[in-house]
C-alpha positions as CSV (number, residue, x, y, z in Angstrom):
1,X,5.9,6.9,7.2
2,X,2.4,5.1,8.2
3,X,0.3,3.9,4.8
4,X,-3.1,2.7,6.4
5,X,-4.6,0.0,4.1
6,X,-8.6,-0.8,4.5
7,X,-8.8,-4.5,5.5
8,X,-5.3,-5.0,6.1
9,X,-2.2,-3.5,8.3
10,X,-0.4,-1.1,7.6
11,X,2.4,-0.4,5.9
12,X,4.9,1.0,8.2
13,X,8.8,2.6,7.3
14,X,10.4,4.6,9.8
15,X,13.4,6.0,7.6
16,X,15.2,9.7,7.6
17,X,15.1,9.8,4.1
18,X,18.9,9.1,3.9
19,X,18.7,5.8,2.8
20,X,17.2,1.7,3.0
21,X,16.0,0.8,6.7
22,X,16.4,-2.4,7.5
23,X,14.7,-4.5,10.5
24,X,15.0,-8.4,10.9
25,X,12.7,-10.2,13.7
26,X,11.2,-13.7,13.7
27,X,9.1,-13.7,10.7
28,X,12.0,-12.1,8.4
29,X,13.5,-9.2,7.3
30,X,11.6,-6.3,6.5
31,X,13.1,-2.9,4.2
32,X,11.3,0.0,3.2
33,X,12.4,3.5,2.0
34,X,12.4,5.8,-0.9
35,X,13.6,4.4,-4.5
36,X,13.6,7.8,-6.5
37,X,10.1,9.0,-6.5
38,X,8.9,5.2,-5.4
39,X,8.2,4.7,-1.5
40,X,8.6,0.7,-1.3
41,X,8.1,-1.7,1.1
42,X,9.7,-5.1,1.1
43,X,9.0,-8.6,3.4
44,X,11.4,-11.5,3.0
45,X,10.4,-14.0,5.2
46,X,12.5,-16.9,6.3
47,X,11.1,-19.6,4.3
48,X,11.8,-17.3,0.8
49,X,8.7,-15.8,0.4
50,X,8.9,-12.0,-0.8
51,X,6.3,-9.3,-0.7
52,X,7.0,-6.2,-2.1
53,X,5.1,-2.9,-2.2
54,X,5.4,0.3,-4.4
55,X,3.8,3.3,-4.1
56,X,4.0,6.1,-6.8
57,X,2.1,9.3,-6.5
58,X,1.1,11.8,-9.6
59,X,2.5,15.4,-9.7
60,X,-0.6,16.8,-8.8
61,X,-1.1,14.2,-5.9
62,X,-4.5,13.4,-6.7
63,X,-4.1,9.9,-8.2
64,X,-2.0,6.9,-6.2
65,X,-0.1,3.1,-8.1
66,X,0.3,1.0,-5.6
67,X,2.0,-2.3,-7.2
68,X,2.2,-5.7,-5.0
69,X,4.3,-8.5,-6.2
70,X,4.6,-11.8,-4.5
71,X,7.3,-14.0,-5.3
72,X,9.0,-17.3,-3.8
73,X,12.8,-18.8,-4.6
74,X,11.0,-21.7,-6.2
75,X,8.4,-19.7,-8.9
76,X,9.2,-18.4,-12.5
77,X,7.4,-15.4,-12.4
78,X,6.1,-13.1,-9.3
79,X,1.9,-12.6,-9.3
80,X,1.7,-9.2,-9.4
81,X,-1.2,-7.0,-8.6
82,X,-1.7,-3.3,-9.3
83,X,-3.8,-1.0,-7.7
84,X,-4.9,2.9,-8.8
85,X,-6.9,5.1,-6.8
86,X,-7.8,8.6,-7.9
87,X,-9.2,11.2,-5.8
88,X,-12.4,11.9,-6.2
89,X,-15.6,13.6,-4.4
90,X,-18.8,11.4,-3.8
91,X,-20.9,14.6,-3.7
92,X,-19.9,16.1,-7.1
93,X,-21.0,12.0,-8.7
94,X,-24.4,12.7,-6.7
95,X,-23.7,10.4,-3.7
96,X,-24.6,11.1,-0.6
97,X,-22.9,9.2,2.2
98,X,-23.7,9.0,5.9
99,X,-22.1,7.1,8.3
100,X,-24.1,5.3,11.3
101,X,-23.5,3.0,14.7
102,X,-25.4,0.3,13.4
103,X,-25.0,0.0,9.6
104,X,-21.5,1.7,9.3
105,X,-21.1,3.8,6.3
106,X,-24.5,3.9,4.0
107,X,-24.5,5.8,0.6
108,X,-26.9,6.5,-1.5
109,X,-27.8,8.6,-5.0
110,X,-29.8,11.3,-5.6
């Protein structure tokens, strides 16, 4: 499972479904997998430090959660940040986009 993210990496799980996967390298320890409905994505590195990602999708799979928290041995509380995106087409809200070498993607009303 590859979740691209604009202006960061990506989120990256290779699992068969069956259970956690776990990896562990120089920076930490890395799981990811499926928690009911909830794909999740979870960083410990070695000095503590724990990011964790949740993604939930609608029934209809038009709307996405995606819920960060950030957390450290030494904190009370995790900062938490939640994201919602909703599908949506830019034509149908009268944009017009067009996307060019030199000024990337331009969009503009009618």
């Amino acid at each position: 499972m590859r979740v691209k993210r604009k202006n960061s990496f990506a989120l990256v799980c290779e699992t068969d479904g069956s259970g956690v996967s776990i990896t562990t390298d120089l920076l930490g320890e890395q799981r990811c997998g499926w928690d009911s409905s909830q794909l999740f994505f979870m960083l410990t590195l070695q000095e503590g430090l724990e990011v964790t990602h949740r993604l939930s999708r609608s029934n209809e799979g038009d709307e996405l959660l995606l819920v960060t928290s950030v957390e450290t041995p030494d904190t009370r509380f995790p900062l938490i940040v939640s994201q919602y995106f909703k599908r949506y087409d830019p034509q149908s809200l009268g944009f017009i986009c067009e996307r060019s070498l030199t000024k990337g993607k331009v969009c503009t009303t009618r």
